[in-house]
C-alpha beads as a LAMMPS data file, in Angstrom:
LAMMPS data file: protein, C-alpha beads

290 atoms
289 bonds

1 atom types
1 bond types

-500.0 500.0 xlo xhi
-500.0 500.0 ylo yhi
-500.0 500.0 zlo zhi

Masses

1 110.0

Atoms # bond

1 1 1 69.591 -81.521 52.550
2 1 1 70.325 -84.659 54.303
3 1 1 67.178 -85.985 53.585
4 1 1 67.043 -85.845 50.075
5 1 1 70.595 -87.326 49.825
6 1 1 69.781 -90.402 51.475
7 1 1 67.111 -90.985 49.174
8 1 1 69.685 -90.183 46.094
9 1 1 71.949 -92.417 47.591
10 1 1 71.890 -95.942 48.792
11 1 1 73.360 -96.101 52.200
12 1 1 71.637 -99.626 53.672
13 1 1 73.741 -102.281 53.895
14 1 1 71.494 -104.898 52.515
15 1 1 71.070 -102.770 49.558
16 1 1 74.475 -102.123 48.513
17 1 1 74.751 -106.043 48.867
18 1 1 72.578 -106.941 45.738
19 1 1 73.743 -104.164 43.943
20 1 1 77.918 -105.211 43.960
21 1 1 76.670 -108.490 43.530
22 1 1 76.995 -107.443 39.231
23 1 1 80.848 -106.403 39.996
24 1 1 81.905 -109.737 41.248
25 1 1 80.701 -110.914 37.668
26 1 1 82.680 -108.818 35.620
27 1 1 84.851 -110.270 32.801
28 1 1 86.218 -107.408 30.383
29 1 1 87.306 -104.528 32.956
30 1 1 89.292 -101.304 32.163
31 1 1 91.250 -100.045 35.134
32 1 1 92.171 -96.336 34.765
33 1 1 95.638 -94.646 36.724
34 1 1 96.091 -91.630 37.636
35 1 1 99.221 -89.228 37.742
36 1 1 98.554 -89.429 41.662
37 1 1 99.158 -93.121 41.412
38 1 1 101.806 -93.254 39.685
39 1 1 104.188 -90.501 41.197
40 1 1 104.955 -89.270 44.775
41 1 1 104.224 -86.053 46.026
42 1 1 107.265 -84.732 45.211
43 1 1 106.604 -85.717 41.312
44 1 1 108.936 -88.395 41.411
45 1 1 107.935 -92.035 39.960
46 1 1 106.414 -94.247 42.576
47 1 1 107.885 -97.657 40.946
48 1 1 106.403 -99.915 44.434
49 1 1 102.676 -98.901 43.730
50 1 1 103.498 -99.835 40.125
51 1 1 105.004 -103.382 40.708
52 1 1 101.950 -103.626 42.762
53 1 1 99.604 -102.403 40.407
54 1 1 101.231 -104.499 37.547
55 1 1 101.103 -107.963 39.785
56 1 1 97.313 -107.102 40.522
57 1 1 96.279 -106.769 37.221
58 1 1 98.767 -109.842 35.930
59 1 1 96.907 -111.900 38.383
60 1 1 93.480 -111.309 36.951
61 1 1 94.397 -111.954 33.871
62 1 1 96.025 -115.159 34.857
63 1 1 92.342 -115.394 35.656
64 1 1 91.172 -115.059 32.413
65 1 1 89.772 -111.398 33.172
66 1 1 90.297 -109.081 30.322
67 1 1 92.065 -106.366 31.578
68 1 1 92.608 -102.880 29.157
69 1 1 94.919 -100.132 31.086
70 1 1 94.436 -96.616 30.830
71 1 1 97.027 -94.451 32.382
72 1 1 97.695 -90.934 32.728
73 1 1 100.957 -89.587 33.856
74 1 1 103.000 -88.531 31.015
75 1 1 103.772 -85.417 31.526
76 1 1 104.571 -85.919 35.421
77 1 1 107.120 -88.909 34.634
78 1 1 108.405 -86.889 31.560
79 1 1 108.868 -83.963 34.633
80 1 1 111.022 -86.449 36.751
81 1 1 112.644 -87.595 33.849
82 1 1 114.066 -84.470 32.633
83 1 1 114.891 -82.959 36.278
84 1 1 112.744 -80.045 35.538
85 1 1 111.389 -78.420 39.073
86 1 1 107.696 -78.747 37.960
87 1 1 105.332 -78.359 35.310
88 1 1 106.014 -76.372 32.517
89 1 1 103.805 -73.860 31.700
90 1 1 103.944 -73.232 27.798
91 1 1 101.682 -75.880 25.605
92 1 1 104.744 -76.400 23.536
93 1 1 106.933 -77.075 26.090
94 1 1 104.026 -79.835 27.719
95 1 1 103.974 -81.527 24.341
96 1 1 107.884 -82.029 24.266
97 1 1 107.590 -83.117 27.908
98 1 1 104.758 -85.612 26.842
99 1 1 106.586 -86.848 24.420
100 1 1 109.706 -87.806 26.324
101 1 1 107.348 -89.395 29.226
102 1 1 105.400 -91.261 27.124
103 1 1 108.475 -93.356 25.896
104 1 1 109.626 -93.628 29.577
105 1 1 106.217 -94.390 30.642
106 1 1 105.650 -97.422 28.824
107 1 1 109.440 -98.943 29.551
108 1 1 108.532 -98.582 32.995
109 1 1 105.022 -100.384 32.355
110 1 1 107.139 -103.164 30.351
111 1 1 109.215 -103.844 32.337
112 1 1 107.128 -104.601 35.406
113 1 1 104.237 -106.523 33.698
114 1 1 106.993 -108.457 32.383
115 1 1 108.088 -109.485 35.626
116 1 1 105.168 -111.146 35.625
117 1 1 105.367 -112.319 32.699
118 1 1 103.017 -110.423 30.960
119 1 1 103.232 -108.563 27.149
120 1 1 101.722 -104.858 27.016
121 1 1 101.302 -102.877 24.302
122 1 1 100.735 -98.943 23.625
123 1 1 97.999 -97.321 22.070
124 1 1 97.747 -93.721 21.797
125 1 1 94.229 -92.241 20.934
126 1 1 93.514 -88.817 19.630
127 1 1 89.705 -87.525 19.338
128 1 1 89.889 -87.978 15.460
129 1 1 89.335 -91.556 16.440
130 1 1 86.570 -91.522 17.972
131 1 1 84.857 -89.072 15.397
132 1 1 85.641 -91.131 12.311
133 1 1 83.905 -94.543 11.836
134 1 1 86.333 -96.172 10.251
135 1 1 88.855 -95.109 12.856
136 1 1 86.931 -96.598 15.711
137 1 1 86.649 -99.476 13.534
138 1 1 90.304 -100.032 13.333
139 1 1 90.589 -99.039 16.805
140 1 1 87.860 -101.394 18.511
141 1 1 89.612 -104.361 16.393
142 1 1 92.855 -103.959 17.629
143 1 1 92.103 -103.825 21.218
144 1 1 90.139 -107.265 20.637
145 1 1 92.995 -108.517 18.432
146 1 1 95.017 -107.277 21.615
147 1 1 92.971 -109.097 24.094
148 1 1 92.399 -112.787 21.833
149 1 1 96.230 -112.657 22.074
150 1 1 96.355 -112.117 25.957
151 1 1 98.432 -108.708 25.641
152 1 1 97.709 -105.803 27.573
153 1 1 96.477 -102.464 25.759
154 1 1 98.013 -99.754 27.521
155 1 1 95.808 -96.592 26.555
156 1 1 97.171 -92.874 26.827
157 1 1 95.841 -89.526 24.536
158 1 1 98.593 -88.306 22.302
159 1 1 99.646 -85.338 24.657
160 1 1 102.404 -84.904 22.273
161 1 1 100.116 -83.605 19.447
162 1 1 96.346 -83.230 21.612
163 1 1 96.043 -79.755 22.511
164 1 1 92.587 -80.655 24.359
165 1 1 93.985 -82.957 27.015
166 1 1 97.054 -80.468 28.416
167 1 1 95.155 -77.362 28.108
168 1 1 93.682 -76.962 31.411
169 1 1 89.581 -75.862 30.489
170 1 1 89.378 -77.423 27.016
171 1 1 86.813 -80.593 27.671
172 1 1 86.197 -81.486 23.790
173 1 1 86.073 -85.035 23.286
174 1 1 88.601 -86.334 25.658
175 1 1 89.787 -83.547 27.877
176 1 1 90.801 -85.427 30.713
177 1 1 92.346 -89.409 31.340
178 1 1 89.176 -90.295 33.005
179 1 1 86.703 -89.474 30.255
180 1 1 89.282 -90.869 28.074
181 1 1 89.001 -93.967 30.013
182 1 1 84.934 -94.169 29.677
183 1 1 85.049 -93.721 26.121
184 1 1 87.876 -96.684 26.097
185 1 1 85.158 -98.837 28.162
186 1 1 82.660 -98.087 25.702
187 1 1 84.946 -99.083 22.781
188 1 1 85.533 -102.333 24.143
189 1 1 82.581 -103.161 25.667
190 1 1 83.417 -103.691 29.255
191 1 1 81.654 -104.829 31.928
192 1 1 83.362 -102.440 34.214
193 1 1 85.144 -99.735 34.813
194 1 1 87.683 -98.996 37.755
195 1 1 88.897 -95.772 38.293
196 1 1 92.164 -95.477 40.674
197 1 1 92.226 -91.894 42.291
198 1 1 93.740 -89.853 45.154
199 1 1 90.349 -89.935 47.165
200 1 1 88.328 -93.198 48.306
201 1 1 85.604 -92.235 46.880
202 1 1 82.960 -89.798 45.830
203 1 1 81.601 -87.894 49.331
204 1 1 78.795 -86.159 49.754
205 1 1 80.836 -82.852 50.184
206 1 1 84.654 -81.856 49.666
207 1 1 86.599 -84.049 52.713
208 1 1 89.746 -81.450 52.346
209 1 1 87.290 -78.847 53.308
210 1 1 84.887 -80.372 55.464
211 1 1 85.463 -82.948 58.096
212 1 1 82.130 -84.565 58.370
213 1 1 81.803 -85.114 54.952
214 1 1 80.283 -88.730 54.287
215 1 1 81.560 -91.297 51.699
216 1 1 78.872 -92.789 49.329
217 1 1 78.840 -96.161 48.275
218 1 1 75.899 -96.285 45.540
219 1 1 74.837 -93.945 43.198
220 1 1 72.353 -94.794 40.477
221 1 1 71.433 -91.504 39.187
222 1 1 73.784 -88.445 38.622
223 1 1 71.530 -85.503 39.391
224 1 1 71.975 -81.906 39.794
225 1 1 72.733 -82.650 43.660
226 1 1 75.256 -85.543 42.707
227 1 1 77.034 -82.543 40.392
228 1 1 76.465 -79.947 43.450
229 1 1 78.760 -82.450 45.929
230 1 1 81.255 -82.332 43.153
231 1 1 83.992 -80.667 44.337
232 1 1 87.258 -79.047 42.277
233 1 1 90.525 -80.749 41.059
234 1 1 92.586 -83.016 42.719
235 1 1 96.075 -82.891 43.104
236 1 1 98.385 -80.767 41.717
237 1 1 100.476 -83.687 39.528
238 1 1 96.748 -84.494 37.542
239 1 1 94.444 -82.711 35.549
240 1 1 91.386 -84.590 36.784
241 1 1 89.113 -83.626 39.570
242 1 1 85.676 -84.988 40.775
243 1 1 84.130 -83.337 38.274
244 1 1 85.513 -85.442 35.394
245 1 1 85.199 -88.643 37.316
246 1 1 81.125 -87.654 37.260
247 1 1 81.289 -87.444 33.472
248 1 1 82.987 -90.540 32.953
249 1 1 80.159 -91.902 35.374
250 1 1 77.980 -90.641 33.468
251 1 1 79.334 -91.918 30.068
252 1 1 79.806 -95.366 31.768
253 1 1 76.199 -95.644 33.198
254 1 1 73.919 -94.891 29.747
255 1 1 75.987 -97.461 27.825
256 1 1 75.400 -99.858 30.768
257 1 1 78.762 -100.475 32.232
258 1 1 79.621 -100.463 35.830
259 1 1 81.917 -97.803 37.738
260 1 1 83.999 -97.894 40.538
261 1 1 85.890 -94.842 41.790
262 1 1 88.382 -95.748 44.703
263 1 1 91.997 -94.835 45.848
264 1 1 94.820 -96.069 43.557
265 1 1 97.004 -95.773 46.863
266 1 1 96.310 -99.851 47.385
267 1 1 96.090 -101.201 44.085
268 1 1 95.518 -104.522 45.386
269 1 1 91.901 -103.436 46.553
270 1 1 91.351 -103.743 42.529
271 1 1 90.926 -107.634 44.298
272 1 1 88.329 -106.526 47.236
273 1 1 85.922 -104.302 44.577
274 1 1 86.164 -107.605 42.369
275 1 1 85.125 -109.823 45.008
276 1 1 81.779 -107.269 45.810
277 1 1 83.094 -106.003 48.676
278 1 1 82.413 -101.938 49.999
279 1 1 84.868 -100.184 48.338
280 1 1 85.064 -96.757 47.198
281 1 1 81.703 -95.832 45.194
282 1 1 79.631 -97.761 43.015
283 1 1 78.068 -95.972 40.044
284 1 1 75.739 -98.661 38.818
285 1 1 74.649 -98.969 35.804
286 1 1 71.697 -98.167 33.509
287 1 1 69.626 -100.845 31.611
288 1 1 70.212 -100.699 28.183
289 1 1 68.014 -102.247 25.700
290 1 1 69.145 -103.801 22.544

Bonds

1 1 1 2
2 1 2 3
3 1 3 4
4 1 4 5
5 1 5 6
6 1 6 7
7 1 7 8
8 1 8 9
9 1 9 10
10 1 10 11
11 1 11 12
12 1 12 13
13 1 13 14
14 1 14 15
15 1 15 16
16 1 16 17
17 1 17 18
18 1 18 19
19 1 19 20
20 1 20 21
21 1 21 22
22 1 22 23
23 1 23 24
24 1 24 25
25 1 25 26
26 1 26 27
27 1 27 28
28 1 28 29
29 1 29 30
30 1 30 31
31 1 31 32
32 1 32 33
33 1 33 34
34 1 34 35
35 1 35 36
36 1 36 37
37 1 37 38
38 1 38 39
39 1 39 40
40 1 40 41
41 1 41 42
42 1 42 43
43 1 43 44
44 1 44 45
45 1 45 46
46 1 46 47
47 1 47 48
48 1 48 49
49 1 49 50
50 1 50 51
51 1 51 52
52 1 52 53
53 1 53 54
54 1 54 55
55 1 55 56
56 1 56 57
57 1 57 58
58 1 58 59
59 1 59 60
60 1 60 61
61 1 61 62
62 1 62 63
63 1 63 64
64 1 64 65
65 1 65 66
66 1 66 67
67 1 67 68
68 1 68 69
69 1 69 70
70 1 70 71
71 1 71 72
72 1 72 73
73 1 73 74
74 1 74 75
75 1 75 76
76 1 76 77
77 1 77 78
78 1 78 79
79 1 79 80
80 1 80 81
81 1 81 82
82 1 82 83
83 1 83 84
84 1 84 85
85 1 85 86
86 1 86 87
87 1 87 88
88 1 88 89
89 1 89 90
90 1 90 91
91 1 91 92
92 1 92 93
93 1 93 94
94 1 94 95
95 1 95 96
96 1 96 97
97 1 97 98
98 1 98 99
99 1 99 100
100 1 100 101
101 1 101 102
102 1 102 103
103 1 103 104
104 1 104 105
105 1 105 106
106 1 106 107
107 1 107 108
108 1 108 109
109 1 109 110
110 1 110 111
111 1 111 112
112 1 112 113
113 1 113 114
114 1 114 115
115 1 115 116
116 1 116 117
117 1 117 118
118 1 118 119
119 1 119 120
120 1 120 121
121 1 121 122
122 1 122 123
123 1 123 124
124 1 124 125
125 1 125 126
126 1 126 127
127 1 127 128
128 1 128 129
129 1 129 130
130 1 130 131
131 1 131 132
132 1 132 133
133 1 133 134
134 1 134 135
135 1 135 136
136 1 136 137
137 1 137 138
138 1 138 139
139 1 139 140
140 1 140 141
141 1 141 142
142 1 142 143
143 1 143 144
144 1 144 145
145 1 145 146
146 1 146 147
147 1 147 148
148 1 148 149
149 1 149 150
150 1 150 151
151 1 151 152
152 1 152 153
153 1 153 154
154 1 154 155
155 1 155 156
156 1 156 157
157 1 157 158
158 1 158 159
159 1 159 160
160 1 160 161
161 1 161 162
162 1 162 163
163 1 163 164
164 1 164 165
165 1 165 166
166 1 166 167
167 1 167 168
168 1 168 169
169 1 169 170
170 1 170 171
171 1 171 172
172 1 172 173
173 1 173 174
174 1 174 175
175 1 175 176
176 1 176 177
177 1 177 178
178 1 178 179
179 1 179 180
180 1 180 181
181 1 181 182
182 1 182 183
183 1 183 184
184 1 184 185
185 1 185 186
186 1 186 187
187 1 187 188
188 1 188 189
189 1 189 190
190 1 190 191
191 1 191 192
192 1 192 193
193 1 193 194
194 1 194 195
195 1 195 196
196 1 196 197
197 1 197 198
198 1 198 199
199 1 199 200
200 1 200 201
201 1 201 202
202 1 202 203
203 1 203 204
204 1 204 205
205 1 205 206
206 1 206 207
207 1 207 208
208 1 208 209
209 1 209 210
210 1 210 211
211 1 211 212
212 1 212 213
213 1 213 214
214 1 214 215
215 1 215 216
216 1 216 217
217 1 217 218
218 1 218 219
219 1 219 220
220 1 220 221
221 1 221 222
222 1 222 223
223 1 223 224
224 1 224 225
225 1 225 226
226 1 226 227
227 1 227 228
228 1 228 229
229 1 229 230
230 1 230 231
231 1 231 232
232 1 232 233
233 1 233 234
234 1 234 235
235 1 235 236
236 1 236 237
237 1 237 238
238 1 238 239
239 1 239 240
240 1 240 241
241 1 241 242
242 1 242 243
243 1 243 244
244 1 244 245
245 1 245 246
246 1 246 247
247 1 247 248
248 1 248 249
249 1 249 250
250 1 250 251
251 1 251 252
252 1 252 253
253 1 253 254
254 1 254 255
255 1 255 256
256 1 256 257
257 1 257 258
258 1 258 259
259 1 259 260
260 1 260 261
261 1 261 262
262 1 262 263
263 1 263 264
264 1 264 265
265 1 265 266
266 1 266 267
267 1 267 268
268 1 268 269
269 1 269 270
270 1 270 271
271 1 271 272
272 1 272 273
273 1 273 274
274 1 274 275
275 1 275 276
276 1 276 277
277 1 277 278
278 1 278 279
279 1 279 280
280 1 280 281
281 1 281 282
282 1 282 283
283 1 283 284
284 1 284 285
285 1 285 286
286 1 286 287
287 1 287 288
288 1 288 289
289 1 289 290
């Protein structure tokens, strides 16, 4: 088994150097957070990681990078919000809880980046959008409209009226923050995609279940043993698990866009993957022809 995963994966150092030399190029990049990020353990909002995040990405685009944000966490700072002792468990009740975080989420978002002096604004996708051409029309122009002006789109599903993203099992269209956040790249044509986690990376094998587990740094191909070392979900405060961030690889690779999966626990390592250093895993992309 070993074997064959070295050859699926690139493990030599000199290799991995020529391929995150493409990364260090990257102009238009859409950095996706999860609930993990955002929150403590205990559910509560996490408001240091988010200054941090929120000077990070205010930097690059003091850079001139083109930065689109896609965030999860509605429901879990809707939770804190409200006091309530965890999740609820009724879709109805989700939606109301959505609803309430969703305004809380993007004051908190505002009022950070504007420490930095920095203008965001919300968008709030449902799947109808990407099914209807003239939709994705409107869409796709008003994240460039967003970007010419040097304002940050701040992407989130609708959870207060998308069944598809709360209901744990239902993967149609969206489904999960992190395909949402592929389907975003694709939109907008990025050059990259950088997904913030609770893990470092994608291993060869569950590391909460097995100790020796290895951490990849390149994948090029996602095969039936990249989906094998996929393990379950992640925390208990998201929806995600590896399992989504492997279809928003795959999304990412076939429309030739970069992806990074690392640990939102440092947000400032956003900096190290954008400088080509070894960080997290590399899903390189796939030539596509025009």
């Amino acid at each position: 088994m070993y074997n064959r995963r070295h050859r699926l994966f690139k493990e030599e150092g000199e290799k991995m150097e020529v391929t995150r030399e493409c990364v260090k190029h990257a102009k238009r990049i859409v950095v996706k957070v999860g609930t993990s990020t955002l929150t403590y353990n205990n559910g509560k909002i996490n408001f240091s990681r988010i200054d941090k995040l929120a000077r990070v990405i205010s930097d690059l685009m003091n850079q001139e990078k083109e930065i689109v944000l896609v965030t999860s966490g509605a429901i879990g700072v809707g939770v804190g919000k409200l006091k309530l002792p965890g999740k609820p468990k009724s879709l109805r009740e989700k939606q109301a809880v959505a609803a309430v975080g969703q305004s809380e989420l993007m004051q908190i978002y505002s009022r950070f980046f504007s420490d930095y002096s920095q203008v965001v604004a919300q968008i709030l996708l449902t799947r109808d959008v990407v099914e209807n051409q003239s939709g994705r029309r409107h869409v796709i122009n008003t994240f460039e409209t967003l970007i010419e002006m040097g304002i940050l789109p701040v992407v989130n599903e609708n959870d207060s009226v998308s069944v598809d993203e709360i209901e744990s099992g239902k993967h149609r269209v969206f489904g999960d923050n992190d395909t949402l956040s592929a389907i975003v790249a694709k939109l907008v044509n990025a050059d990259l995609l950088i997904i913030l986690s609770d893990i470092d990376g994608f291993y060869d094998s569950d590391p909460r279940e097995n100790c020796n587990s290895k951490l990849i740094s390149v994948i090029e191909e996602i095969n039936t043993d990249v989906e094998r070392c996929a393990g379950g979900a992640g925390t208990s405060r998201g929806t995600g698990g590896m399992v989504t961030k492997i279809q928003a690889a795959r999304i990412t690779m076939n429309a030739g866009i970069d992806m990074v999966l690392t640990n939102g626990q440092r947000p400032e390592m956003i900096m190290d993957i954008l400088k080509g250093l070894d960080v997290g895993t590399l899903f390189k992309a796939h030539s596509v022809e025009n």
